[in-house]
N, C-alpha and C positions, 0 to 999 in steps of 0.2 A: 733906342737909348733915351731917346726925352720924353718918352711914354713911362717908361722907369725911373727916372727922375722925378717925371711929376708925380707919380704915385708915389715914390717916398717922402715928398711932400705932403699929398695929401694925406698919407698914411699920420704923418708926424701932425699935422692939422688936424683929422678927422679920429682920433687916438680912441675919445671915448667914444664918439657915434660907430666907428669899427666895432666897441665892445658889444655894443649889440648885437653884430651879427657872429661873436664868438671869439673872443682872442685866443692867442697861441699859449699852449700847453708849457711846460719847463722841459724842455729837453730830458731825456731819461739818462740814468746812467750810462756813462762812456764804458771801456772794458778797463780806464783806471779808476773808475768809480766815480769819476768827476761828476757834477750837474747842471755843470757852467756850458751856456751853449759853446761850441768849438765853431769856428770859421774853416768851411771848407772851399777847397781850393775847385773853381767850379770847375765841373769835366762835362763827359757826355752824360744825361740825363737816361736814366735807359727804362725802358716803356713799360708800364703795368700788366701783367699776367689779367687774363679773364676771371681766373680762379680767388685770385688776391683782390678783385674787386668785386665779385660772388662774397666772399668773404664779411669784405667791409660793410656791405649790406644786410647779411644776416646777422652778423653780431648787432647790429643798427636794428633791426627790425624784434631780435632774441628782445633785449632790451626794453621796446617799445609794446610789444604783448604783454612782455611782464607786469604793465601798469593797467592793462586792459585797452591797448592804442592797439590800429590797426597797422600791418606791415605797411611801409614805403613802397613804391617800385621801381625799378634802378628807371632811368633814366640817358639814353645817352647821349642828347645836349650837354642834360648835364654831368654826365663822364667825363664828356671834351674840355668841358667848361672847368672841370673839378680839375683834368690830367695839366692844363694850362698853370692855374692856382699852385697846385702844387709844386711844377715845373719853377715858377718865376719864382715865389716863395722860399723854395727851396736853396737857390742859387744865392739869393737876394737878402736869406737870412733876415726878412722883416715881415711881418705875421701880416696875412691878407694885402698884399701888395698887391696882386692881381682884380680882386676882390673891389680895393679901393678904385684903382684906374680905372677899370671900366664898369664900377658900380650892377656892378652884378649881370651887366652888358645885356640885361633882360631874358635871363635865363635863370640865376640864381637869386631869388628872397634872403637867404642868409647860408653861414659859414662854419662848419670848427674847421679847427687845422691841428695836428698833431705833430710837430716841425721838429728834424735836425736830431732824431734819435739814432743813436753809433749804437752799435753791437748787439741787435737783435734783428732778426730776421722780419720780413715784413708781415707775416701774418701776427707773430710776437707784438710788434706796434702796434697793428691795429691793435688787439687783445687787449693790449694794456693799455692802450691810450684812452680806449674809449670805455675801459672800466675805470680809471681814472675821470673822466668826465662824469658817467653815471654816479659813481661814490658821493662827488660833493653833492649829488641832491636837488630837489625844487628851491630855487631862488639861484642855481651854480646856472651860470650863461651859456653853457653847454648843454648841459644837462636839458635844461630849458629848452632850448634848439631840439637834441634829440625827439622832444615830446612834443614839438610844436604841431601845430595845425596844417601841416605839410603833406603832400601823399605822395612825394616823388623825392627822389633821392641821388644821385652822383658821385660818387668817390674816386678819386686821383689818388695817385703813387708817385714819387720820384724819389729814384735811388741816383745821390749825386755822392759818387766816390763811397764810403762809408755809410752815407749820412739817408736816414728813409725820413721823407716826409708823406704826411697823408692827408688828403684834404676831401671832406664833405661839404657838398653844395646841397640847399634842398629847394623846393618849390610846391 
């Protein structure tokens, strides 16, 4: 508990140096259409399919060809590292919380996060989350990330009640 506290501390302290390694996304549409993040009621966290993080890596690496980069390679430190992120994140409703507290706990260089999207399926989020990053482009801090000078890669999942978050770590 005072490891999460002081992260949202430091989170609230370190706001723009967090932008750099990737702030959180706007939540997607709810099933009433809303865009407003929603507070979910924390439950059990329930664990990442293989498939779903095969997934988040190839849309990640589709992506990074397209500009003439070479594919990432999953990673899985930092999968643990990512499955954590998402987890606390998730729960916590405050973008890179995990990320903050243990400053990358020296496994993870930098972050996106795709947080707190209701009513689409996880492969859906990724999909859209991370075409949504790509969209904004060179100068988008995402975007940026995606291309960076990385060769390894991690992605987390946590489905908390409704609510999917997804989290990329790279190195």
């Amino acid at each position: 508990m005072r490891q999460i506290a002081i992260a949202l501390v430091a989170a609230a302290i370190l706001g723009p140096a967090c932008a750099a390694t990737g702030s959180p996304l706007s939540p997607s549409a709810t099933n009433t259409g809303s865009t407003e993040p929603v507070a979910a009621t924390p439950s059990v966290v329930t664990p990442s399919s293989s498939s779903d993080l095969q997934y988040c890596a190839d849309i990640t690496n589709r992506y990074r060809v397209s500009v003439g980069l070479r594919p990432l390679v999953r990673s899985a430190s930092l999968e643990d590292f990512a499955a954590q992120a998402a987890s606390v994140d998730g729960v916590a409703h405050v973008a890179h919380t995990h990320f903050a507290a243990t400053n990358g706990d020296g496994i993870s260089s930098a972050e996106t996060e795709i947080l707190w999207w209701r009513g689409f399926t996880v492969q859906a989020v990724i999909q859209r989350g991370l075409a949504q990053m790509w969209d904004v482009g060179p100068g988008g801090e995402h975007y940026d990330i995606m291309v960076g000078a990385f060769s390894q890669i991690g992605c987390g999942i946590a489905v908390n009640g409704s609510e999917v978050t997804v989290t990329q770590d790279f190195r």
